[in-house]
C-alpha positions as CSV (number, residue, x, y, z in Angstrom):
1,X,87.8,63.5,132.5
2,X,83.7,63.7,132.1
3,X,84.2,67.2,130.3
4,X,86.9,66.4,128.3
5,X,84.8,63.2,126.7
6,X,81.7,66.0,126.5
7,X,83.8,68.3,124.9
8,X,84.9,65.6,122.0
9,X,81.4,64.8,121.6
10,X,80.1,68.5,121.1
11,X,83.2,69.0,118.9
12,X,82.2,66.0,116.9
13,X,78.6,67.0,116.8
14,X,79.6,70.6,115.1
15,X,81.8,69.1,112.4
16,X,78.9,66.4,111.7
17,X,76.6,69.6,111.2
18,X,78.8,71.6,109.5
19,X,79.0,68.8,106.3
20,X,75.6,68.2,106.4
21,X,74.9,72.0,105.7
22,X,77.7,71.6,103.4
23,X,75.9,69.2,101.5
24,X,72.2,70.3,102.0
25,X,74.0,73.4,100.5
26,X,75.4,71.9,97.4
27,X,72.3,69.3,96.7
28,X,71.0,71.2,94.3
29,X,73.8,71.5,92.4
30,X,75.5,68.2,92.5
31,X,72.2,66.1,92.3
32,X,69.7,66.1,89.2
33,X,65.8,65.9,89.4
34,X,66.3,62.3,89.1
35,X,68.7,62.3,92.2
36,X,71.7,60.7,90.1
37,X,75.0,62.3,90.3
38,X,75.6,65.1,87.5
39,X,78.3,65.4,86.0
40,X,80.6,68.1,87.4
41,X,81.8,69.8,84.5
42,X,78.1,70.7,83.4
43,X,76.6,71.4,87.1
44,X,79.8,74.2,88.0
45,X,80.0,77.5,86.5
């Protein structure tokens, strides 16, 4: 039962680090110099 919840947790833990790379990734294209939300449209190709 102990590895089971440890298991959760470490499953938890990856997905919570896999969107925060996500976003460090895309903070410099969804954020402007001012830190405001751009607007999609312009900031994607």
């Amino acid at each position: 039962m102990t590895a089971t919840r440890y298991q959760i947790v470490v499953m938890y833990m990856l997905l919570a680090a896999g969107a925060l790379a996500a976003f460090t990734a895309a903070r410099p294209v969804l954020f402007d110099d001012t830190q405001r939300l751009c607007d999609l449209t312009k900031a994607l190709p």
